[in-house]
C-alpha positions as CSV (number, residue, x, y, z in Angstrom):
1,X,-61.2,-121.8,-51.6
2,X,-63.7,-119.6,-49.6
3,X,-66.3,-119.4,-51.9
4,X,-67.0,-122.7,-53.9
5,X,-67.4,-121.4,-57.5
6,X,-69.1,-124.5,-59.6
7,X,-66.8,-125.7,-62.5
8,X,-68.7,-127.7,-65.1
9,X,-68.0,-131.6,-65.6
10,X,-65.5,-132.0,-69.0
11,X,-66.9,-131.5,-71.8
12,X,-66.2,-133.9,-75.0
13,X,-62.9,-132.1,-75.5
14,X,-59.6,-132.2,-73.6
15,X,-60.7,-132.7,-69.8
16,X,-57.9,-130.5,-68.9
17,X,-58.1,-128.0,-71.2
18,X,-61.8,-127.2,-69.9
19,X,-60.4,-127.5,-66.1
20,X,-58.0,-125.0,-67.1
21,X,-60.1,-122.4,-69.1
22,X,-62.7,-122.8,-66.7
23,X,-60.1,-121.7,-63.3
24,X,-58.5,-119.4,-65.7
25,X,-61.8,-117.8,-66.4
26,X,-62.7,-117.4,-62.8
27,X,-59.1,-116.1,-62.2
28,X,-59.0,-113.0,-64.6
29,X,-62.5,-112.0,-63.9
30,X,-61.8,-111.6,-60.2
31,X,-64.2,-114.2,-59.5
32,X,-61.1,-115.8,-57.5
33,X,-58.9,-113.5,-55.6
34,X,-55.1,-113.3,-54.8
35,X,-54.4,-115.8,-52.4
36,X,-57.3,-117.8,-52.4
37,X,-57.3,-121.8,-52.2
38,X,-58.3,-123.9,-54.7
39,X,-59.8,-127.3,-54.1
40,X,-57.0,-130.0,-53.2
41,X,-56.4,-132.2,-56.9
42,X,-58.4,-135.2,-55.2
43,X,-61.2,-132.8,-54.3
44,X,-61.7,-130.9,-57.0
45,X,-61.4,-134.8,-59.1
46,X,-63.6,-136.1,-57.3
47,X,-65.7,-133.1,-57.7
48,X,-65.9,-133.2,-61.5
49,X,-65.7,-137.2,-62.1
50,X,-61.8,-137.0,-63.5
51,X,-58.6,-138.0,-62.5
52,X,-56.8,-136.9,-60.3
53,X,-53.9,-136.4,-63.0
54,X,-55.9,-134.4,-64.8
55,X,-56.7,-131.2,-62.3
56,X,-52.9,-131.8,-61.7
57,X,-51.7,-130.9,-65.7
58,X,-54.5,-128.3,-65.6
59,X,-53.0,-126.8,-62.4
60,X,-50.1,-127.0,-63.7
61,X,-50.6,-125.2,-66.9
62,X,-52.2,-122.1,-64.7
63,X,-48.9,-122.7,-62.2
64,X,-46.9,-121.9,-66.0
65,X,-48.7,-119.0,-66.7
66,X,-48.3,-117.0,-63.3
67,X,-52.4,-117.8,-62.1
68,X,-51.7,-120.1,-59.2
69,X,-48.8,-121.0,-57.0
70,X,-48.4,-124.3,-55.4
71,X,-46.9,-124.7,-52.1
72,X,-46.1,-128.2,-50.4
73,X,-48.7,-128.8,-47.5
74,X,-50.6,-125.0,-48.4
75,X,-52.0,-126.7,-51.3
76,X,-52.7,-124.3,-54.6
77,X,-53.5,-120.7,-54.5
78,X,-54.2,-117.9,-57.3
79,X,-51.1,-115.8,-57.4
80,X,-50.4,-112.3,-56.2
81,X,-49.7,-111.5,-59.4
82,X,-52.7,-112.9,-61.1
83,X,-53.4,-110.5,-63.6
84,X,-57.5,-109.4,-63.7
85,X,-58.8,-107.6,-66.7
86,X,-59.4,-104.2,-66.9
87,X,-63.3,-103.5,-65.6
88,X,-64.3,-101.8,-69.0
89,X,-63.2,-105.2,-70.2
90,X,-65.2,-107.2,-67.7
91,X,-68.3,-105.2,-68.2
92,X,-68.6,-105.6,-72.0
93,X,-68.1,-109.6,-71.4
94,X,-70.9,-109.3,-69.4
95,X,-73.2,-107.3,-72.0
96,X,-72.0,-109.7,-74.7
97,X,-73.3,-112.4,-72.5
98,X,-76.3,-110.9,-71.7
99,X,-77.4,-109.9,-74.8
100,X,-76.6,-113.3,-76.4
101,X,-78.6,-115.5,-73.8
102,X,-81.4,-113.0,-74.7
103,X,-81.6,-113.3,-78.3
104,X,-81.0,-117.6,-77.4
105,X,-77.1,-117.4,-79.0
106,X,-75.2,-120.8,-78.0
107,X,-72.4,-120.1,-76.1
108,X,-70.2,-121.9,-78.3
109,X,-71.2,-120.1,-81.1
110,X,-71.1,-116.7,-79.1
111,X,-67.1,-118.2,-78.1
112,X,-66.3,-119.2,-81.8
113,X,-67.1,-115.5,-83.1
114,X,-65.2,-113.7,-80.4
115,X,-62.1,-116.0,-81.2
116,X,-62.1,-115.5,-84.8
117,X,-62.6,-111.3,-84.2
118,X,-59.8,-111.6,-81.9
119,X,-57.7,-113.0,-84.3
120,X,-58.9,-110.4,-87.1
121,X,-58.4,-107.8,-85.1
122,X,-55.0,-108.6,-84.1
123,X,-53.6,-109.8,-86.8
124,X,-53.3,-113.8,-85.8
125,X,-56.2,-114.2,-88.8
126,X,-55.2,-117.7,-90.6
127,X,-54.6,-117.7,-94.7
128,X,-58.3,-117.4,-95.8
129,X,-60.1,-116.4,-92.9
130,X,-62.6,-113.5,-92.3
131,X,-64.7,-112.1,-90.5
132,X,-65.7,-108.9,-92.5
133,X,-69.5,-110.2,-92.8
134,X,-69.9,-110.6,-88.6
């Protein structure tokens, strides 16, 4: 990887999960390009404290979903393919995020919201779930 983007350590959730949101993340925002290297597994392990197994599942689980493609001895890059969001798209994430770190909004809480309007919105709402008051 060219430019060494700074992934968090796990958080009290599933180590892997995180990895993978986190690479995903940096993948559709075009904060990774096509064709750039990520970290080997025993770097990027060693980077954030974990196993080595567990940057491989979360590779692995990017690999599944078209992000990265691994290559014997060329290590792990993001894919061609790796779809980025549409710019209108990226610039409203950014306004949501800077408008909630300037009113002090947690960014779990900020993540929580967005999840359940996504849902609303699209029709994936659970039985009993709303978000008509937000």
């Amino acid at each position: 990887m060219t430019a060494s983007p700074i992934l968090s350590a796990a958080d009290e959730g599933s180590p892997t999960q995180d990895i993978y949101r986190q690479l995903r993340g940096l993948i559709v925002s075009g904060q990774l390009g096509a064709n750039e290297r990520l970290p080997t597994v025993r770097q990027m392990a060693t980077d954030l404290g974990v196993a080595a197994g567990t940057v491989a599942k979360a590779y692995k689980m990017l690999e599944h979903d078209g992000l990265v493609v691994s290559r014997t001895a060329a290590g792990t890059r993001v894919a061609e393919s790796a779809g980025l969001l549409p710019a209108s798209v990226l610039k409203h994430v950014r306004d949501l995020v800077a408008e909630a770190a300037s009113t002090g909004a947690g960014q779990d809480d900020v993540i929580d919201v967005l999840r359940a309007v996504w849902r609303a919105e699209t029709g994936l709402a659970t039985e009993g779930e709303s978000v008509s008051d937000l």
